[in-house]
N, C-alpha and C positions, 0 to 999 in steps of 0.2 A: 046340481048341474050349473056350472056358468051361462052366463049369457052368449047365447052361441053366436045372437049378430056380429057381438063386441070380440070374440076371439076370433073370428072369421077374418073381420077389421085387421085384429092385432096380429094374426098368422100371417094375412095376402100381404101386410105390411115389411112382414117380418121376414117372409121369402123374398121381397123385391129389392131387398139390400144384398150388395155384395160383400160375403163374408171377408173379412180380412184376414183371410189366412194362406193366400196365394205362394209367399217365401215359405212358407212350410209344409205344404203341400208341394212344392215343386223343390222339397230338399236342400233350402238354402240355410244349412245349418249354422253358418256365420252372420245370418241375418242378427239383427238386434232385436227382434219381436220374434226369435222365432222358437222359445222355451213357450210367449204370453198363445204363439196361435197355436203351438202345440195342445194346450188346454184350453182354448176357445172352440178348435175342432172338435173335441172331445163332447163339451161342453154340446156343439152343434148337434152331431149324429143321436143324442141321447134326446136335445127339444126335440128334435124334427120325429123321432118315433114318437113320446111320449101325443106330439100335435095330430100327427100320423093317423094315430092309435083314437084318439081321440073324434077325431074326424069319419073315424071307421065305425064308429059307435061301441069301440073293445070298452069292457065293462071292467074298468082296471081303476084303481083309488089312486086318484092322482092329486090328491093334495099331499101325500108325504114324497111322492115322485117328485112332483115339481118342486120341494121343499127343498130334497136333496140337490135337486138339479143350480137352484136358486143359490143355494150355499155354495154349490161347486163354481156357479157364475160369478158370486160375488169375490173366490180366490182370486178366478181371471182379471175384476176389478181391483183389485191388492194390488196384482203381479203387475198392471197397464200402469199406477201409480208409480213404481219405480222403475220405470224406464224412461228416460230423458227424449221424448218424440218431437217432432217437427207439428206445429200445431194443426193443420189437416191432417195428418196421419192421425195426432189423437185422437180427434173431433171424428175419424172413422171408425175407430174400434171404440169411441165412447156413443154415439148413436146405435150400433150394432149392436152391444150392451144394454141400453136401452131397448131398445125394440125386443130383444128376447126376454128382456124382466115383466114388460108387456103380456106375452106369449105366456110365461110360468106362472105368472099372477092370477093370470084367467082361468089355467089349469088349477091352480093350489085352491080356485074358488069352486071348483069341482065339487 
């Protein structure tokens, strides 16, 4: 079982960021980020259950969850590397990156 102060920490933290995925959620398919928020939504809907789940006391193995999860977030960290951004725009989706490897970390410690 992780430490539940410290995922509680890295959850409320985690939820108080705004995801960057506004252009792709609202269908701006000519965006330039909008293939990276496609797979950082993705990425989203799956922590938020797995923390969800977690939080609910579901008795689910979540070190290989958050494993996979981890692996699929570090593509989305590949795919933010080759796109040429304006430096707060990256410095958003590189915080929000962070904060969720926070969140899988404490799960895979599960």
């Amino acid at each position: 079982m992780p430490d539940s102060q410290k995922f509680v920490r890295d959850w409320f933290a985690w939820r108080r960021h705004n995801a960057p995925v506004s252009r792709f959620r609202n269908g701006q398919t000519f965006a330039p980020t909008y293939d990276l928020e496609c797979a950082l939504d993705h990425v989203i809907s799956s922590v938020a259950s797995l923390g969800s789940g977690f939080l609910s006391g579901e008795e689910w193995d979540y070190s290989p969850l958050a494993a996979d999860r981890f692996e699929r977030l570090e593509q989305v960290a590949a795919m933010l590397g080759n796109i040429e951004l304006d430096a707060a725009v990256q410095d958003e989706f590189t915080a929000y990156i962070e904060a969720t490897r926070a969140v899988l970390k404490d799960l895979y410690e599960s």
